[in-house]
MIKEZA-575955 format. One record per residue (C-alpha): residue number from 0; residue in one letter; x, y, z. Coordinates in pm, 1 decimal. Example, Ala and Ser with C-alpha at 12.3 -4.5 7.8 and 13.67 -1.06 7.14 Angstrom:
MIKEZA-575955
[0,A,[1230.0,-450.0,780.0]];
[1,S,[1367.0,-106.0,714.0]];
//
This chain:
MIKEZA-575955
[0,X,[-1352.8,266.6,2045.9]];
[1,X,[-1138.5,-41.4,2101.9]];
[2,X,[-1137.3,-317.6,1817.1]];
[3,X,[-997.2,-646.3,1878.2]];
[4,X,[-814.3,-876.9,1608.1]];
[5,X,[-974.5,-1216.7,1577.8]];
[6,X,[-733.6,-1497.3,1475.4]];
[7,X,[-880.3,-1814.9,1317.5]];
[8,X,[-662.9,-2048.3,1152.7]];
[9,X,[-746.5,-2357.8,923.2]];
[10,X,[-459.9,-2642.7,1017.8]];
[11,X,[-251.1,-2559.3,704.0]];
[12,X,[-207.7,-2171.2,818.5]];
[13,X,[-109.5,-2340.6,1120.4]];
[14,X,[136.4,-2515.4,975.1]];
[15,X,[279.1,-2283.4,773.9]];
[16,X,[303.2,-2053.0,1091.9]];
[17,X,[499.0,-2271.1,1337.0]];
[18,X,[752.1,-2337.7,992.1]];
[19,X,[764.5,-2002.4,923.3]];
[20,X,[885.1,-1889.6,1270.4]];
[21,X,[1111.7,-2194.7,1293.0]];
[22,X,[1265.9,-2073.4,964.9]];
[23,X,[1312.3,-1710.6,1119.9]];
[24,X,[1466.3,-1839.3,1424.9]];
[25,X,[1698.7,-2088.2,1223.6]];
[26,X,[1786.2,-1738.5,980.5]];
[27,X,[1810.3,-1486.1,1271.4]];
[28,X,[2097.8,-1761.2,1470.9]];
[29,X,[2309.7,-1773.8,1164.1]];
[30,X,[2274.2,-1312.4,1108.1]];
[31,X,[2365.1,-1328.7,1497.5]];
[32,X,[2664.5,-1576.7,1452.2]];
[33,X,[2811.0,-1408.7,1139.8]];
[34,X,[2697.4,-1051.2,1163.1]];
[35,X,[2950.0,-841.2,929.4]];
[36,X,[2894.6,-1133.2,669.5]];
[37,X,[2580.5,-1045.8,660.3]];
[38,X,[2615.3,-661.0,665.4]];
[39,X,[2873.5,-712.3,358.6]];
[40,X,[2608.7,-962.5,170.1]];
[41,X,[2316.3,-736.7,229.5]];
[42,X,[2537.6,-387.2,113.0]];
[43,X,[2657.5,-588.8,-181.5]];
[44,X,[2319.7,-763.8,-261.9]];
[45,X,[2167.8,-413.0,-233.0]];
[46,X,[2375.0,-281.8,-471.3]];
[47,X,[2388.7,-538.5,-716.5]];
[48,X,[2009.7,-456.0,-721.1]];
[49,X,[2028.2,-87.5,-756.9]];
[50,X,[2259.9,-181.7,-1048.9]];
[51,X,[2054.0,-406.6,-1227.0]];
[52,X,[1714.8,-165.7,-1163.4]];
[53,X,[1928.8,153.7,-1294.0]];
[54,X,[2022.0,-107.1,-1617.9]];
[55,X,[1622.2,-128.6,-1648.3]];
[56,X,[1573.4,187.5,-1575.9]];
[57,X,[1795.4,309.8,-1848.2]];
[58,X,[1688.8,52.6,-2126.1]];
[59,X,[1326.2,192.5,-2096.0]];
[60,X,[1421.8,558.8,-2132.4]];
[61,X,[1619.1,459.8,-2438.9]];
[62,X,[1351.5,328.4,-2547.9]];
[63,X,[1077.8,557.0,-2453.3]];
[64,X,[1207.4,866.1,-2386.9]];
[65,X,[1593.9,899.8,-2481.1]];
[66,X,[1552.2,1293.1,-2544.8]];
[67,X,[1412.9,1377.7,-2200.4]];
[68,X,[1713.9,1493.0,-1970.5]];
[69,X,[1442.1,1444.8,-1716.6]];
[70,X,[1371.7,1076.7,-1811.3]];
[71,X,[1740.5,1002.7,-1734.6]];
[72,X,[1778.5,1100.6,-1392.4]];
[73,X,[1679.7,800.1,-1206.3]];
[74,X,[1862.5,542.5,-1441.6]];
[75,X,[2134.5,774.7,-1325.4]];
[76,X,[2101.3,786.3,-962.7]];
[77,X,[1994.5,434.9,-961.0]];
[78,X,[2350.4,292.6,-1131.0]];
[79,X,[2526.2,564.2,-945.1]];
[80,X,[2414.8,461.5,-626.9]];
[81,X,[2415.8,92.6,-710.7]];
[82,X,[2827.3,169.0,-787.6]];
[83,X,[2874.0,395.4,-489.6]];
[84,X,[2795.4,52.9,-251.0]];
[85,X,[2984.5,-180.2,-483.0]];
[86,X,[3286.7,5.3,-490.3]];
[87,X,[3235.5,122.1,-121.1]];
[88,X,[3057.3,-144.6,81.8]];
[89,X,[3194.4,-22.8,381.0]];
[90,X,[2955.8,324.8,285.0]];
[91,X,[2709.4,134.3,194.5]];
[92,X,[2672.1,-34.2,552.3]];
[93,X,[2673.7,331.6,676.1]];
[94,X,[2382.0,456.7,436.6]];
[95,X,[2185.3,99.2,479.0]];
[96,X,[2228.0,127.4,857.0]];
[97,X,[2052.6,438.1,886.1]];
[98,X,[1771.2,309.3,640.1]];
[99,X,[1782.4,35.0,890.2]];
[100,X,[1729.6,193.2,1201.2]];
[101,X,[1408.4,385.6,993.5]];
[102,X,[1276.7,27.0,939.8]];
[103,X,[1282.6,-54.3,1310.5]];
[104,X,[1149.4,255.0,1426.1]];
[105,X,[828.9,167.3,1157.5]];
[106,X,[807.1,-208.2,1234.6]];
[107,X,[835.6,-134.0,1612.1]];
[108,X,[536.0,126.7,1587.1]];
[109,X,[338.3,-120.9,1402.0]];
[110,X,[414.6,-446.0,1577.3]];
[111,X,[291.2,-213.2,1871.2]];
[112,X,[-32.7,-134.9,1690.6]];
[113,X,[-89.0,-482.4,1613.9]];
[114,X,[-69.0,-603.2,1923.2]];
[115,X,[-272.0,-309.2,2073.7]];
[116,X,[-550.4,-412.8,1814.7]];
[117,X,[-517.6,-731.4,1937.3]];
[118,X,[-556.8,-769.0,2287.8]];
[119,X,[-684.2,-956.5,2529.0]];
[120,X,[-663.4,-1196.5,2239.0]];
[121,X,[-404.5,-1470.9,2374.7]];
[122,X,[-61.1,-1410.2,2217.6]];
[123,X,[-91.4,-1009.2,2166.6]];
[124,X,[149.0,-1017.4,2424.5]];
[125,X,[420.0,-1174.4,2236.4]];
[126,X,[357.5,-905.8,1989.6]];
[127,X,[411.5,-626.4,2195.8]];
[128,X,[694.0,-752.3,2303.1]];
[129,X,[903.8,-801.0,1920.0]];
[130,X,[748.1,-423.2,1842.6]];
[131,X,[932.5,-293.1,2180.9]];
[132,X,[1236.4,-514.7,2073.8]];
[133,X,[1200.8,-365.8,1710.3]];
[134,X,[1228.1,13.9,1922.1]];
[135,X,[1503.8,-61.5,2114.8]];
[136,X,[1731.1,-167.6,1849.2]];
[137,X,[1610.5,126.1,1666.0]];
[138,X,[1708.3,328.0,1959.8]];
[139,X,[2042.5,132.6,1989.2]];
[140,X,[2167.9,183.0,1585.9]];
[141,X,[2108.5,537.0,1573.2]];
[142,X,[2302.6,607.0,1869.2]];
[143,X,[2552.9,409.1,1762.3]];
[144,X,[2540.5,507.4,1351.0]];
[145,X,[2781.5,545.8,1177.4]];
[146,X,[3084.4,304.5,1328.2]];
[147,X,[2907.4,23.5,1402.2]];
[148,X,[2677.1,-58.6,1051.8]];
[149,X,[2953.8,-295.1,975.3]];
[150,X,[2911.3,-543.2,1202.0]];
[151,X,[2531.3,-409.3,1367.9]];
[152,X,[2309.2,-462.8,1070.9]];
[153,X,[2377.7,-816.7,1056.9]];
[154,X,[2351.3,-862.6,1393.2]];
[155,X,[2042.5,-648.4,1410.2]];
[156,X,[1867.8,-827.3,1126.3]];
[157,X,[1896.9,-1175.8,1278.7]];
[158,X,[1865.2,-1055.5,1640.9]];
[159,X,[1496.8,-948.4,1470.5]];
[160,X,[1441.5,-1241.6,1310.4]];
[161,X,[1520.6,-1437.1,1562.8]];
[162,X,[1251.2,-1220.6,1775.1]];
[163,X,[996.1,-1252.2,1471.8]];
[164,X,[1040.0,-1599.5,1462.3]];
[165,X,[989.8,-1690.2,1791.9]];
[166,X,[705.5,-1424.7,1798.2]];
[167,X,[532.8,-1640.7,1560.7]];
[168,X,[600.5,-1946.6,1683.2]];
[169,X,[466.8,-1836.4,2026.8]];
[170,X,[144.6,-1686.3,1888.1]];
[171,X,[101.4,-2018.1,1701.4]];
[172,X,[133.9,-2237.7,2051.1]];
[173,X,[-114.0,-2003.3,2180.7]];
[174,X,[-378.0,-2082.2,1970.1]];
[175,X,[-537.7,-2376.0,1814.4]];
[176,X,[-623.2,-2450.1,1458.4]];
[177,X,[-1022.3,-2417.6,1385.3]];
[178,X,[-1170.1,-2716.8,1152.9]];
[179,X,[-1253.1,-2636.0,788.2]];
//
């Protein structure tokens, strides 16, 4: 049994739509322009956050459970993982472009989905078309992983923002805000 999505918008979901997918678009140009700054930023950024979650992680077992061996293995693996990318972004870019290539083949299945739910609804098109984009870079990283992270994840990641954006912003041109 086939379901269709119906989209109804008031005129500030509209708004916030179109801006939305012009801020995507805007983000996705610069990821495309300066791709291994990005891959760098997002390794490093990653691993400051491990870091700082392992730093957490470990404050609470302290606190809670500082005899449990058990307790302490994912403060552990957290900071040692968090270190592992800081001292070794160039690793880091390896492990976070396969990770990376997992989250396209996901957000390529569901865009699909969506957009399957969606039809004949105007725009479900547009959808179809980022979750095929979102499979073929998937397709492209892993056959590419690991010598090209460096320099594909940024690329990748505003490539698909660029395609989200303008995803949006086409799905908000095709339809028209309702009145409150």
């Amino acid at each position: 049994m086939a379901t269709s999505l119906n989209i109804m918008l008031n005129q500030r979901s509209h708004k916030t739509l179109k801006a939305t997918g012009i801020v995507l678009i805007l983000i996705g140009i610069v990821g495309i322009a300066l791709p291994q700054f990005l891959s760098m930023a997002i390794a490093l950024f990653a691993g400051w956050l491990l870091l700082l979650a392992g730093s957490i992680a470990m404050y609470m077992t302290w606190h809670g459970f500082r005899n449990s061996w058990v307790a302490w293995l994912k403060p552990f693996v957290l900071v040692a993982v968090g270190l592992l990318i800081l001292l070794n972004p160039i690793a880091g870019t390896a492990a976070l472009g396969l990770m990376l290539a997992m989250y396209f083949l996901f957000d390529g299945f569901a865009g699909i989905g969506s957009a399957w739910e969606m039809r004949p609804q105007k725009g479900w098109g547009w959808l179809m078309f980022n979750g095929a984009t979102s499979l073929l870079l998937a397709t492209i990283f892993i056959l590419g992983w690991p010598f090209t992270s460096a320099w594909l994840i940024g690329l990748f990641i505003g490539f698909s923002l660029l395609i989200d954006g303008f995803s949006l912003l086409m799905l908000c041109l095709a339809t028209r805000p309702v009145e409150e």
